[in-house]
N, C-alpha and C positions, 0 to 999 in steps of 0.2 A: 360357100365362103368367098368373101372380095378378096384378091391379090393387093399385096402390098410392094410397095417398092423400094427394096432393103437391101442396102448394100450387101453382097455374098460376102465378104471376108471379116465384117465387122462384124464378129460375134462377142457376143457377153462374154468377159471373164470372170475368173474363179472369183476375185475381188468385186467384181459389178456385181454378178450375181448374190454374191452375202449382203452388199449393201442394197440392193432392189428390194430381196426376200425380205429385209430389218425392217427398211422403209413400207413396206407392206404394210406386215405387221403392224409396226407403228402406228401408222393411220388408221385401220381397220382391224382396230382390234377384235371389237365388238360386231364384225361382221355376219349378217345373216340376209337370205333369201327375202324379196321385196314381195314374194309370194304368200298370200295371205288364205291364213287355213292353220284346223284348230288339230288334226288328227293324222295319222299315218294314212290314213283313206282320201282325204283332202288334198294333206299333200301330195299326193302322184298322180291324183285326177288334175291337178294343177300345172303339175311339173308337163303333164302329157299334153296336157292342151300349149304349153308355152310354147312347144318348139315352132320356129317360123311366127313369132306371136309376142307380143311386150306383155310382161309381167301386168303393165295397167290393165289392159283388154281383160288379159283373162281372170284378174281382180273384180272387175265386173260382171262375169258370166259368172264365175258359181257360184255367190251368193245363192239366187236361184235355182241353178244347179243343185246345190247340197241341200236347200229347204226342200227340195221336188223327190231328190232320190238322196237320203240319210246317211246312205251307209251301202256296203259292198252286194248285200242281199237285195235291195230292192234297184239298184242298177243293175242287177243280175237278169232280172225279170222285165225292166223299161222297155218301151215301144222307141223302137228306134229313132223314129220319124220327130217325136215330144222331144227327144236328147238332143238331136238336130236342131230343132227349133230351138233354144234352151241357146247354144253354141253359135248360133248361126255369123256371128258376129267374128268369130274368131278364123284365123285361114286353115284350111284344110278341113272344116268342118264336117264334112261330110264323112270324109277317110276316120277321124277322131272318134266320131259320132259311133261308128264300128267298130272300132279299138279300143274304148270305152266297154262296151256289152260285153265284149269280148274277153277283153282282163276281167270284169266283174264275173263272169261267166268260169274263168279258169278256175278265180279266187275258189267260188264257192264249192267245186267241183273238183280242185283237187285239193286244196290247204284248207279244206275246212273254212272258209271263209275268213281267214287270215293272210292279211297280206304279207308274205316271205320279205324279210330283210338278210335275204343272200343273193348278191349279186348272180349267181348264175342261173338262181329261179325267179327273180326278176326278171330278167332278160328273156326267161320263155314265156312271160305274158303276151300278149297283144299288145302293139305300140309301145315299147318300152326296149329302147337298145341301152347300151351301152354307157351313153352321155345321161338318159335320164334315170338308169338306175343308182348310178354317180351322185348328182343331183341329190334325188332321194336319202340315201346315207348319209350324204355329207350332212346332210339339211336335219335330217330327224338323228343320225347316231354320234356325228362327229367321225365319219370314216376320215380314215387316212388316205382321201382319192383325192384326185383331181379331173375335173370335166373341162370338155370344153366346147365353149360358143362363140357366136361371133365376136365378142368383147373379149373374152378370153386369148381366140387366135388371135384376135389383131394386137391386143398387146402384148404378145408374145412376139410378135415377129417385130415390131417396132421397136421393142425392147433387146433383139439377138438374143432373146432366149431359144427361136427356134426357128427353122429354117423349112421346115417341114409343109406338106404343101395339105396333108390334109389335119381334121382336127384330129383323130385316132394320135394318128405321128407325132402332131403337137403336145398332146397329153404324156406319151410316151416321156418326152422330153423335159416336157416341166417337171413331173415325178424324180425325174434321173436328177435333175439339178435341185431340186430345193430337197424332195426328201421327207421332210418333216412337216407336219402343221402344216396340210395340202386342202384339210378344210377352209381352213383360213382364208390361205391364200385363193383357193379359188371363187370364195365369195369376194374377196378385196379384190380379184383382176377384174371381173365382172362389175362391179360399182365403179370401178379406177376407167374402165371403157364404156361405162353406159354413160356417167358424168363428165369426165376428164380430158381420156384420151377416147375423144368422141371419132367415128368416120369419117364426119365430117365437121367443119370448123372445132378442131378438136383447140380444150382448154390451153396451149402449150404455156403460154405466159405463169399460168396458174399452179405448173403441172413441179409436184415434189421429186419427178421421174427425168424430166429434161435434160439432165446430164449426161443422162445412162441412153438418151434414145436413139438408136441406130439410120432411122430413116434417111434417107437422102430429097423425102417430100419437101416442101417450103410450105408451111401456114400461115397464114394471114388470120389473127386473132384481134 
């Protein structure tokens, strides 16, 4: 995660906070993953390959991916080496490429080749913590979680919702404050930081959030 540079005593209040969450809302109502994929199987091969990865990239790689291997049973069985090639494009390939087999490998062998929508047998797959079993739920059930990534942490801390220096903590935090409708919102912080409140040259002129923003940076827009 990059460091930001946030003022320590300017934190969001109970009043910032209700109106950040609204204006959320508001604008992204309709919010969902820029991850494209038709199945509960697509989606987590998706979600896994994104970490450290733009949602574009790896919109490009399974196409092919899902034509080659369909479904959890015949990525079960894949040559590793073909999955790799397949990925090669994406970072961490290699490591992926094995955490891949690996979850299909669990899938079939212990849930019957159904992939668990319970966070904590998520989590015993291969390549699959905590952020992208989040992910996962939000995305296909409508959980009541919140994830976080680097669009996520950074507009958390530019906004004093949180102080927190890793993402776990940040998560912690947003939960505690908003509460409700954590789907939502985590897909709305994620577009609000990949468009808006970009890393760099972030939108601020443009930004519905400017009010509420804690930083002490200076942008030039």
């Amino acid at each position: 995660m990059q460091k930001y540079k946030v003022e320590p005593m300017k934190k969001a209040t109970k009043k910032e906070i209700a109106s950040i969450k609204e204006l959320f809302l508001h604008h992204f109502d309709k919010a969902v993953t820029e991850l494209q994929y038709h199945n509960l199987y697509e989606l987590l091969i998706s979600v896994m390959l994104s970490a450290q990865c733009t949602d574009k990239r790896v919109n490009l790689i399974t196409p092919a991916l899902f034509a080659k291997y369909p479904d959890v049973q015949s990525l079960s069985i894949a040559d590793i080496d073909e999955v790799k090639a397949l990925i090669n494009s994406c970072s961490f390939f290699n490591n992926k490429a094995k955490n891949l087999l690996l979850m299909a490998q669990k899938v079939v062998e212990k849930f019957d080749g159904q992939i668990p929508l319970d966070e904590n047998l998520l989590v015993s797959l291969a390549g699959v913590g905590q952020k992208t079993a989040h992910v996962v739920m939000i995305e296909y059930t409508k959980a009541n979680l919140m994830a976080v990534d680097t669009h996520v942490f950074r507009v958390a801390h530019r906004l004093g919702l949180s102080s927190a220096k890793t993402a776990i903590k940040t998560e912690e935090d947003l939960t505690k404050l908003f509460k409700t409708e954590l789907d939502t919102l985590h897909q709305a912080m994620v577009l609000f930081g990949r468009y808006t409140c970009k890393a760099k040259n972030p939108l601020c002129e443009a930004c519905f959030l400017k009010e509420y923003c804690k930083t002490s940076q200076t942008f030039k827009v």
